[in-house]
N, C-alpha and C positions, 0 to 999 in steps of 0.2 A: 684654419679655424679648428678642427682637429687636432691638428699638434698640439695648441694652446690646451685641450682638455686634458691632452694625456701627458701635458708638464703640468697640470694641476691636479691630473690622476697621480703623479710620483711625488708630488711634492706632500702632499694628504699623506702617502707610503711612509714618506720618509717622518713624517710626523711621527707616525699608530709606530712605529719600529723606536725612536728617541722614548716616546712614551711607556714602552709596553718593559725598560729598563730603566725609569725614573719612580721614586716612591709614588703615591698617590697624596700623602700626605706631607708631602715636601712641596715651599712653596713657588718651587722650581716647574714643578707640575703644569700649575696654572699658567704659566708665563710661556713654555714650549708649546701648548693646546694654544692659547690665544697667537703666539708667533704664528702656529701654521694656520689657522682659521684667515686674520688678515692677510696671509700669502695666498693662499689658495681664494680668497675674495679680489685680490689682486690679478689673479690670474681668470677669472673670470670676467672681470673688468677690464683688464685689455683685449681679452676674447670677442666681445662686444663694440667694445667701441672703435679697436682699430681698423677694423674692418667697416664700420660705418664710417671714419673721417677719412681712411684713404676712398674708398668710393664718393662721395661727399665731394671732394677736393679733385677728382679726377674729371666727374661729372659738372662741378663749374667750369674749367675750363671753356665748355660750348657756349656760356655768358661771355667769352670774352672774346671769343669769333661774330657775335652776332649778340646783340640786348634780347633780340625774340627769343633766346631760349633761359633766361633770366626765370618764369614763373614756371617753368618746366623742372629745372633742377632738381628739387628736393623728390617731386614724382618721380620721376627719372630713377632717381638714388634708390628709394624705395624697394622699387619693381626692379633694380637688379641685385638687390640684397638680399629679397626673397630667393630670386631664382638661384644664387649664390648660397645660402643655407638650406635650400631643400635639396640642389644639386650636391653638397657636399656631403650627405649622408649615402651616396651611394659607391663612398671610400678612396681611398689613394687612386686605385690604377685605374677607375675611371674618369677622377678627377684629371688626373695627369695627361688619360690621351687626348681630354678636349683642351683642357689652356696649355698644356705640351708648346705644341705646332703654337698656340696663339703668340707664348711668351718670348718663342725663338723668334717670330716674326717683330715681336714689341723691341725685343733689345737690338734689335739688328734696326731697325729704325731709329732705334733712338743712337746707337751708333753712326748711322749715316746723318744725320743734322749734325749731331758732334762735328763730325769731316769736314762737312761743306761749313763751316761758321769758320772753323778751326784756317781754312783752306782760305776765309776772306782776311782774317786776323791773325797770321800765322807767328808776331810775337806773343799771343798769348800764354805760348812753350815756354818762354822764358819764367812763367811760373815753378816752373820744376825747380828752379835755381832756390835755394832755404833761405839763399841772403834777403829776399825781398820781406820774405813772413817772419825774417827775425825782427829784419828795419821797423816794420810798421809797429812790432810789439816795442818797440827800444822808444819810438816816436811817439805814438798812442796809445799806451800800458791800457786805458780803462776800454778803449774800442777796441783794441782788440784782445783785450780776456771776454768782451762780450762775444767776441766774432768767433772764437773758439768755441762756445756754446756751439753754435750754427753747425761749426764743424763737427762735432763730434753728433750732432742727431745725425748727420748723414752718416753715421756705421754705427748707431742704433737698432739699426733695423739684421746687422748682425746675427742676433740672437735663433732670427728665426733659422739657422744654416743648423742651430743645437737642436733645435724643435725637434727639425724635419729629420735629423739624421737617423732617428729610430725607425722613417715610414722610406727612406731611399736609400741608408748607408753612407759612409767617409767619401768614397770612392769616385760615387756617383754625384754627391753635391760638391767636391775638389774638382771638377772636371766641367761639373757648371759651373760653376765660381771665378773659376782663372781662368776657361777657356772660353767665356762669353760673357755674364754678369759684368764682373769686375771691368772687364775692359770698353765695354758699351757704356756702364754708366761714368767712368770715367775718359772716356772721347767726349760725353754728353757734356757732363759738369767742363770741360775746357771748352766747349763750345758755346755752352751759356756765357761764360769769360769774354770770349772772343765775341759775342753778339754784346755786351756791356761795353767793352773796349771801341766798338763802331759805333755802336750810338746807345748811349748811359741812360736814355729816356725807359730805355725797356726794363729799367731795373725793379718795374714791376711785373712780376707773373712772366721772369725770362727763359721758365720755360715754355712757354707755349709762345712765345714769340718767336722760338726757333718756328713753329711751322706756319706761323702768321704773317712771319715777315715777305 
């Protein structure tokens, strides 16, 4: 949440620095003020809202273990949004030492579901092969340029590695990246595969059927 202010703190910069070597009277003026206005309202507005629909969407999950927690949800969301925005005002390296330890346990988790799916459906691997993702585009052009959307939100979430690298460093997030992130969420994502491939019914919400099933 922080990061996002201080790419909409550089982004403002880089506006007042374009502006402050454009005439005033030229009506080029108007058009780089209003570019960086919309960006920086942009960057505001992911500030907000992404962090409400990933909590939002983490927290229904528990609707689909159980209906009793169905009129809990949005409380739920709530009350940990606050404590998520008052807790993040007290900076990086306190943030860091509490969800730290969390998020090494969160990927390592979701690394281990990956295994064990991967370990029941162990053709799933044969995805690595490009022949199958070229077939289906050769086969089904409009499904899958649709399904490419799909793919490409999952390394959307990319951006935040440029955020973060002004509050950790190159270093330090290349070392989480390849030497845990990357390979937890992709053992996950082939195990979601492999739980589809056994039984296609869970093709709804197959991530949390990895820990449901």
């Amino acid at each position: 949440m922080r990061a996002d202010n201080r790419g909409e703190g550089g982004l403002l910069a880089l506006t007042a620095l374009v502006l402050r070597t454009t005439n005033r009277n030229q009506e080029r003026y108007l058009w780089i003020m209003a570019a960086g206005l919309v960006g920086a309202a942009l960057f505001y507005g992911d500030g907000v809202i992404t962090p409400a629909i990933s909590v939002l969407s983490a927290v229904e999950g528990l609707k689909i273990a159980t209906p009793l927690f169905e009129p809990y949800v949005i409380p739920i969301s709530l009350v940990l949004l606050i404590v998520l925005f008052l807790f993040q005002r007290r900076g990086t390296a306190a943030v860091g030492s509490l969800f730290g330890p969390v998020m090494l346990i969160w990927f390592a988790v979701l690394a281990a579901l990956g295994i064990w799916n991967i370990a029941k459906q162990p053709q799933i691997l044969l995805a690595v092969n490009p022949y199958y993702g070229m077939a289906l585009l050769v086969r089904h052009p409009w499904h899958g340029f649709l399904m490419l959307g799909a793919v490409f939100l999952a390394v959307t979430g990319a951006e935040a590695l440029y955020a973060d690298m002004g509050h950790f460093g190159r270093r330090a997030l290349r070392r989480a990246w390849i030497g845990l992130v990357f390979p937890a969420l992709l053992l996950n994502y082939f195990g979601q595969g492999a739980l589809l491939l056994g039984d296609p019914d869970t093709i709804e919400h197959p991530f949390y059927r990895l820990v449901l099933q």
